[in-house]
C-alpha positions in Angstrom: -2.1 -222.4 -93.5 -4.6 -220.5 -96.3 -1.9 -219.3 -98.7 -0.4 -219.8 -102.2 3.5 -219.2 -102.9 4.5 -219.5 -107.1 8.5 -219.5 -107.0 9.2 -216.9 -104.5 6.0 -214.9 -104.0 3.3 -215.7 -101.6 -0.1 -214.4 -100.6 -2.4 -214.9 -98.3 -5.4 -217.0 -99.7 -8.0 -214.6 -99.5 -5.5 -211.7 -100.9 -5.1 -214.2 -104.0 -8.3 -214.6 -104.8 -9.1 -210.6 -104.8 -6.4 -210.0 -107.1 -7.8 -213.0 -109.7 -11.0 -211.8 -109.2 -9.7 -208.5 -110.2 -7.6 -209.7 -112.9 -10.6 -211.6 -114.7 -13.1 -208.3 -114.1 -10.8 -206.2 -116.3 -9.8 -209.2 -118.9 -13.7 -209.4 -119.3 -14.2 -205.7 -119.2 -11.2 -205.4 -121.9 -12.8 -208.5 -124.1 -16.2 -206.7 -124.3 -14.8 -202.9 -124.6 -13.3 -204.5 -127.9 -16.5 -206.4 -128.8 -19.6 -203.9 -127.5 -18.2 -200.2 -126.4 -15.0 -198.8 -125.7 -16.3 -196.7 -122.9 -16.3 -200.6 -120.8 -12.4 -200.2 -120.8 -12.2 -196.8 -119.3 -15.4 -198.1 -116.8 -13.6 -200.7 -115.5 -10.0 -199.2 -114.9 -11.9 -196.0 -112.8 -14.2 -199.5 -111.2 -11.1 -200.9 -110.2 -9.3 -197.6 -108.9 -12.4 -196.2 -107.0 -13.2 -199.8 -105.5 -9.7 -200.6 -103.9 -9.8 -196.9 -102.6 -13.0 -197.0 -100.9 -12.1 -200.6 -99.7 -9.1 -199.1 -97.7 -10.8 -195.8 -96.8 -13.7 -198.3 -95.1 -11.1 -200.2 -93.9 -9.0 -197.0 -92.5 -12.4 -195.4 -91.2 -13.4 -198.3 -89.0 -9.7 -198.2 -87.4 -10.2 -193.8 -87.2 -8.9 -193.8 -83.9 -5.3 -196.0 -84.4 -4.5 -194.7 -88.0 -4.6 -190.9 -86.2 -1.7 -191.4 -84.4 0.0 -192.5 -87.5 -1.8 -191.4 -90.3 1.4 -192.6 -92.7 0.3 -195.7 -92.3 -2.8 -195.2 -94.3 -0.9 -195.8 -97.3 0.6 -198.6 -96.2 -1.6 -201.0 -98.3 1.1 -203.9 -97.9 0.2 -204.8 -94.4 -3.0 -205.7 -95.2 -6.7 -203.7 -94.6 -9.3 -203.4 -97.1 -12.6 -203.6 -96.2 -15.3 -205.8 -98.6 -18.6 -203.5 -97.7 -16.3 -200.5 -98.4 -15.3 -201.7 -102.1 -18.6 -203.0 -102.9 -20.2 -199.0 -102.2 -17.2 -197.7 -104.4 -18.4 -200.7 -106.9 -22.0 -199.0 -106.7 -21.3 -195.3 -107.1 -19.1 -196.2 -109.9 -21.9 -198.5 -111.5 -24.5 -195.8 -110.4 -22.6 -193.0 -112.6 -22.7 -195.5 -115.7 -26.1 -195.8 -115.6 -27.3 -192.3 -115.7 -25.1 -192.1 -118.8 -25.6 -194.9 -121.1 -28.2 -197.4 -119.4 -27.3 -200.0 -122.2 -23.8 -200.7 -121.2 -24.7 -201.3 -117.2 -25.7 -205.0 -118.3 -22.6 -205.6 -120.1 -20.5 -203.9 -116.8 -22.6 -206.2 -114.7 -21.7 -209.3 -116.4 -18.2 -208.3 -116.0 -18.1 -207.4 -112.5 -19.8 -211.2 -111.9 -17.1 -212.5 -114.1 -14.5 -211.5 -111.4 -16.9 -212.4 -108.6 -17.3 -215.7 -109.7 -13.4 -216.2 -110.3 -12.9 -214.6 -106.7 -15.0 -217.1 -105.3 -13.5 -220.2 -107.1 -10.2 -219.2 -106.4 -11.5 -219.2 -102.8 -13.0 -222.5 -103.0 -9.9 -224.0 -104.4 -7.2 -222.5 -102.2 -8.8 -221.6 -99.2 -9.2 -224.8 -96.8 -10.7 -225.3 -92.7 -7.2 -224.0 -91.0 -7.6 -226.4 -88.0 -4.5 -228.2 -87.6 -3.4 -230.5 -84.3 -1.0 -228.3 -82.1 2.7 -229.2 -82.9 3.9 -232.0 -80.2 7.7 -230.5 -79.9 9.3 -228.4 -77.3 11.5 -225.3 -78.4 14.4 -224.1 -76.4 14.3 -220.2 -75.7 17.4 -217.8 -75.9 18.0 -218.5 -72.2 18.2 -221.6 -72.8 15.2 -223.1 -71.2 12.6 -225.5 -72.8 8.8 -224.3 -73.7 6.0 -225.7 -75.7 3.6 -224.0 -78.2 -0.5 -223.8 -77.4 -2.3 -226.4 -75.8 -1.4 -224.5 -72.6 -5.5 -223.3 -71.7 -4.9 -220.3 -73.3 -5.3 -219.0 -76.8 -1.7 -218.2 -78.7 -0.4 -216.1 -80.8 2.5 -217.2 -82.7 4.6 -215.4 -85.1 6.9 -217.0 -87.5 10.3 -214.9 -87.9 13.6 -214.2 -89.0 16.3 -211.0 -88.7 16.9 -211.5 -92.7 13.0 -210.5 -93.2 12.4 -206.9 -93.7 8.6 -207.0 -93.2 9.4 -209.3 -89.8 11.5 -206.7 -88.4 8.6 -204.2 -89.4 6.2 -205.6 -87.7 8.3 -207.1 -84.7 8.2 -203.5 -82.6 4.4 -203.4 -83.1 3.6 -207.1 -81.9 6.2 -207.1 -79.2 4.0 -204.3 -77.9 0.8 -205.8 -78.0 2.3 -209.2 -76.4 3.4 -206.7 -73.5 0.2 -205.4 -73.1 -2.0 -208.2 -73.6 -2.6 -210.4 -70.5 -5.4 -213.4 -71.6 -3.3 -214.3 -74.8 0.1 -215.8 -75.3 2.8 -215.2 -77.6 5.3 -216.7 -78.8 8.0 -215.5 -81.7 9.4 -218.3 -83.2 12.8 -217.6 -85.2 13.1 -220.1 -88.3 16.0 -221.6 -89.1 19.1 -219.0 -87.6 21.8 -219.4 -84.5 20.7 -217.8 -81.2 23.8 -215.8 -81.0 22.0 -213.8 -84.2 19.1 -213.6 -82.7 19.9 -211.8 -79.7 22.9 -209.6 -81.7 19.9 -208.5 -83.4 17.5 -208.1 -80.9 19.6 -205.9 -78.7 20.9 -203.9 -81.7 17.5 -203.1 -82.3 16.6 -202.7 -79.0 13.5 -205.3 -78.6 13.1 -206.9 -75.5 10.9 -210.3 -77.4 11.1 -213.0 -73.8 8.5 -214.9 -75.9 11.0 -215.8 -78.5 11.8 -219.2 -79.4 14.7 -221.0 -81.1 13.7 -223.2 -84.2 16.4 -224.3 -86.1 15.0 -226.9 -87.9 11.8 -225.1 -89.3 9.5 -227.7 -87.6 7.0 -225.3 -87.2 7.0 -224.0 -90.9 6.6 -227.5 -92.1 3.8 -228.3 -89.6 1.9 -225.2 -90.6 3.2 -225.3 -94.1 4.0 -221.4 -94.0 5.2 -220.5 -97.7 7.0 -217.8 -96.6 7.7 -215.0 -93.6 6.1 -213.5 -91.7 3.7 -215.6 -90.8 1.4 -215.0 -87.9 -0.8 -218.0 -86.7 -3.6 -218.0 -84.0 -4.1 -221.1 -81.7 -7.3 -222.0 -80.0 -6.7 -222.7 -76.3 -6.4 -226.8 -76.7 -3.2 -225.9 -79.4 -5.7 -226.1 -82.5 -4.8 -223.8 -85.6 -8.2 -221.7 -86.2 -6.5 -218.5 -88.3 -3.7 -217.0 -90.0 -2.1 -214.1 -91.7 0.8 -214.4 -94.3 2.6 -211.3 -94.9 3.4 -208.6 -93.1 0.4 -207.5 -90.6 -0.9 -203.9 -89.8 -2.0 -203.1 -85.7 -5.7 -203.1 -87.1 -5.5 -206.4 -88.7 -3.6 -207.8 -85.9 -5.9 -206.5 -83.1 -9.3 -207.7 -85.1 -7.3 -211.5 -85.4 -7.2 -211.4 -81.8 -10.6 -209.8 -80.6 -12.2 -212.6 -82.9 -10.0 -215.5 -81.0 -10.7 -214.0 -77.8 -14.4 -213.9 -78.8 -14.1 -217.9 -80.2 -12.7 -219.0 -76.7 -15.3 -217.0 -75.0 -13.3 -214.5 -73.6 -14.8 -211.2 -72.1 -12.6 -207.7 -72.5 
């Protein structure tokens, strides 16, 4: 799957490149507030606080209708949601405001804006890679004990990649278990990595989930097939099994619903 891990971090591939992209935008900003004016410095902090924001506010506008229900969740930044077009108009106003007051630094902020661009787009090149990946071949006993496989079944999947030691997994395990309940033309399936069904269903009935999609892998076959750098992972499968997408990380409802809507829309399937 798209992601990087160094030691025991991991991101997401495109959430890496963002952040080098931003990293290199203020270096270069910092190199040529020393160099040209020290007004580029303060710029390009206010750039970089008024992009992100309007990134998530576009993100959390789009989405209007599920954030009202839970309008906490807003700030909740970790699970993912930032929209590009949003951060790009912050990017402008903030660019906009240095030009009516000193029009000879705008080409020195624009150089440093396509610094990071440039680096964001590299890092993409280099870590970011076609996700399709062969459906995994093995079967996977369930906590009543029977025998299922994963994709390759006719219908798109859904797979999360899980475990009851992962505090973002057991975040974000209410939420999906309600969207598998409630979705009929996609499968899921939550695979547990690596711990003892007794554990799994202590856990699952003390936190009162009812998961009948879950799946037992002891071995961490699928991690290794998918080569998941850490958990949660969330994977989407084409109907024939193939690997088309993924998320690393914990996921919001928005981000998760979009993943689907755009799986449903590859296999051709009609709300």
């Amino acid at each position: 799957m798209n992601a990087v891990s160094f030691g025991p971090f991991a991101f997401d591939a495109e959430r890496f490149a963002a952040i080098v992209g931003m990293v290199v935008f203020l270096a270069a900003a910092s190199v040529l507030a020393h160099r040209v004016d020290d007004r580029l410095g303060r710029w390009s902090s206010w750039t970089a606080l008024v992009g992100l924001a309007a990134a998530r506010l576009g993100h959390v506008l789009q989405h209007a209708g599920s954030f009202a229900s839970e309008p906490w969740r807003i700030l909740a930044v970790w699970q993912g949601g930032f929209s590009w077009s949003g951060g790009a108009a912050g990017v402008a106003v903030v660019l906009v405001l240095l030009f009516l007051r000193s029009r000879k630094l705008v080409g020195w902020a624009v150089a440093s804006l396509a610094a990071g661009m440039v680096a964001t787009a590299a890092t993409l090149a280099l870590t970011y890679s076609d996700p399709q990946l062969a459906p995994v071949t093995s079967s996977f006993r369930t906590l009543d004990g029977a025998e299922r496989g994963i994709g390759a079944n006719g219908r798109p999947t859904v797979l999360n990649l899980w475990a009851t030691w992962c505090p973002p997994c057991r975040r974000e395990l209410p939420m999906m278990a309600e969207f598998a309940a409630s979705t009929n033309d996609v499968d899921f399936v939550f695979a547990n990595q690596g711990e003892l069904s007794a554990k799994i269903a202590d856990y699952l009935r003390s936190a009162n989930l009812n998961l009948p999609q879950a799946v037992l892998d002891p071995q961490l076959l699928l991690s290794r097939h998918y080569s998941a750098v850490g958990l949660p992972a969330t994977l989407f499968l084409a109907a024939d099994g193939t690997l088309v997408g993924s998320h690393l990380g914990e996921i919001s409802r928005e981000v998760l619903a979009q993943k689907i809507q755009d799986l449903k829309s590859e296999e051709g399937i009609s709300e």
